[in-house]
PLY file of the C-alpha trace (Angstrom):
ply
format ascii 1.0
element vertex 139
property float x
property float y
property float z
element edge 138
property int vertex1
property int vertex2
end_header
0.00 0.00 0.00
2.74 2.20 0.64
4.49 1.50 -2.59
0.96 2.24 -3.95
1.04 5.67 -2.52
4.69 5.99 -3.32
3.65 5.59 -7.11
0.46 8.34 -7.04
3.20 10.69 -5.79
5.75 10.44 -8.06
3.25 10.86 -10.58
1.61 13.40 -9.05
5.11 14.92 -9.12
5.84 14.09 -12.81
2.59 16.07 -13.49
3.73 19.40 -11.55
6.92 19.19 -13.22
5.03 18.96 -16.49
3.33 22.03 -15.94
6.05 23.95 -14.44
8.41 23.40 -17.76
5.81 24.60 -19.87
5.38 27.42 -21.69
3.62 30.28 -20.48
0.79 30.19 -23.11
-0.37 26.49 -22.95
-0.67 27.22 -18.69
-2.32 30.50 -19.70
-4.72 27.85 -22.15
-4.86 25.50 -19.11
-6.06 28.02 -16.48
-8.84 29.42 -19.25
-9.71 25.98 -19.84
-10.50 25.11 -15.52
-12.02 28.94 -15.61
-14.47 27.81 -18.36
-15.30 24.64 -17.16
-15.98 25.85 -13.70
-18.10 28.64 -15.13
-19.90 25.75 -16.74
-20.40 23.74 -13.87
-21.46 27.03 -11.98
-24.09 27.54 -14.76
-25.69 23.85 -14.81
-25.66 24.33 -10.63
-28.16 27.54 -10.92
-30.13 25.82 -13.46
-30.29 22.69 -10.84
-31.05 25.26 -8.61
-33.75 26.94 -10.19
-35.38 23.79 -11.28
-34.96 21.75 -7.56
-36.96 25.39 -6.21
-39.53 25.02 -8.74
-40.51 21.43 -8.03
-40.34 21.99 -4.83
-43.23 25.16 -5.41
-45.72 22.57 -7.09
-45.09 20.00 -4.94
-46.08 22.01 -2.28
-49.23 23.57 -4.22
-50.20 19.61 -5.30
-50.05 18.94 -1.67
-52.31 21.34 -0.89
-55.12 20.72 -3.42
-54.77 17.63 -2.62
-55.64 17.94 1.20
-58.48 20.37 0.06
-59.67 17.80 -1.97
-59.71 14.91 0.55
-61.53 17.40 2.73
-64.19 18.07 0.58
-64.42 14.41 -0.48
-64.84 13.76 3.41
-67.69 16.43 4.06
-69.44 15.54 0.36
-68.89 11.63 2.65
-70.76 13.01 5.64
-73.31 14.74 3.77
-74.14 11.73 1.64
-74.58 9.67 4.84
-76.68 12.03 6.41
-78.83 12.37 3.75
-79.12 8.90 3.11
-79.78 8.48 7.20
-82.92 11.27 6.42
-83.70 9.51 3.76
-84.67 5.58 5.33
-86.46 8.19 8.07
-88.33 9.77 5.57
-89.24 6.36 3.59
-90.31 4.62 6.55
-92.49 7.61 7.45
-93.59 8.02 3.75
-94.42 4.52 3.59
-97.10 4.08 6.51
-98.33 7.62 5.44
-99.27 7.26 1.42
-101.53 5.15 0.15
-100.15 4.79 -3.65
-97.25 3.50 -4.85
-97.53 6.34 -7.63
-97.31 9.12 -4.79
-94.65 6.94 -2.71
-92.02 6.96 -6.59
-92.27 10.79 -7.51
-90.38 11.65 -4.11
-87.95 8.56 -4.29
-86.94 9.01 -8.02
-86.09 12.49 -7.16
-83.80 11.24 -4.12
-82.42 9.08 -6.37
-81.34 11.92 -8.50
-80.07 13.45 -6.08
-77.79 10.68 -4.36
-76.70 9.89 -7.70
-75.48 12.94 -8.74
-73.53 13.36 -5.04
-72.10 10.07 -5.47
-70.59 10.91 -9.02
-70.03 13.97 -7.44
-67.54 11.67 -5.03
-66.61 9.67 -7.83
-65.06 12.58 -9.70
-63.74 14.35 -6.57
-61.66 11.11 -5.51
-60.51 10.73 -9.28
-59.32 13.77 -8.86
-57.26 12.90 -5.85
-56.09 10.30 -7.01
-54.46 11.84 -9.74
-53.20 14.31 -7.78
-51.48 11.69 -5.59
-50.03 10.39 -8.70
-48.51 13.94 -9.98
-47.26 14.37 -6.03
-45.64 10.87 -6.42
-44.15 12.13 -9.46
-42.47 15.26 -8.66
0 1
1 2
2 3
3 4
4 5
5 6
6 7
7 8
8 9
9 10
10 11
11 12
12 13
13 14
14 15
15 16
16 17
17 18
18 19
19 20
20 21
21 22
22 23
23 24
24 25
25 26
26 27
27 28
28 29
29 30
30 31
31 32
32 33
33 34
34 35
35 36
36 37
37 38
38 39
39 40
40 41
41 42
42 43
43 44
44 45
45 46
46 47
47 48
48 49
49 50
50 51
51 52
52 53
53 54
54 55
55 56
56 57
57 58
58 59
59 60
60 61
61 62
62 63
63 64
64 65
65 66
66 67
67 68
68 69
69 70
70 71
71 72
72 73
73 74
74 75
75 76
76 77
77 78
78 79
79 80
80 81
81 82
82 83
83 84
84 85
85 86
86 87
87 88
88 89
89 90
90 91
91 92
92 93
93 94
94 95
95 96
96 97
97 98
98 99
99 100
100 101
101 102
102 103
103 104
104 105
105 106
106 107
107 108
108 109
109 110
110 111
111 112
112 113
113 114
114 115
115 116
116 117
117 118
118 119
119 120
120 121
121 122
122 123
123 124
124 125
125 126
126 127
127 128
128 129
129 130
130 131
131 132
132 133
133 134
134 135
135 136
136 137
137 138
């Protein structure tokens, strides 16, 4: 290991020595050359920068919608069960009350309606979330 080390030095050395004995112009080339590449690598770093900041933006904006959107999905989730809860109320009531099944549909259909649209409602809301988990996965 030592010999190892011994080696890496003396051709560390042989490469100082190289640029010691040479002319003035190719280490004036030389130093442009580092100056350019580390301007380079300076460059790509801000970029990195710039784009790491803006991910990090709309992740944080996807993470938001997408708790606003599990909140909503939750109440539009409450709601439906309370209504639904109302609803077997006001069938059994509507039931020992009306004497025609023609009476008894008109109110139900409309119920019906009306759940179905809420639960589509839910449908597209989680949909929505679910997608949103996917873009917040992806960033």
């Amino acid at each position: 290991e030592v010999q190892k080390l011994n080696q890496q030095l003396e051709e560390r050395n042989g490469e100082i020595q190289q640029m010691i004995n040479q002319p003035p112009y190719e280490k004036e080339r030389e130093i442009l050359r580092l100056q350019k590449s580390l301007a380079e690598r300076e460059k790509a770093q801000a970029t990195s920068d710039v784009l790491c900041r803006s991910l990090t933006d709309e992740t944080h904006q996807l993470q938001r919608k997408l708790a606003s959107t599990a909140e909503m999905c939750q109440r539009l989730a409450k709601c439906l069960e309370e209504k639904q809860r109302q609803e077997k109320g006001n069938s059994d009531d509507q039931i020992a009350t009306e004497r025609s099944n023609q009476v008894f549909l008109l109110p139900t259909m409309f119920l019906q309606n009306n759940e179905t649209s809420l639960q589509a409602l839910i449908c597209n809301l989680q949909d929505e979330n679910r997608m949103l988990k996917q873009k917040v996965a992806h960033v």
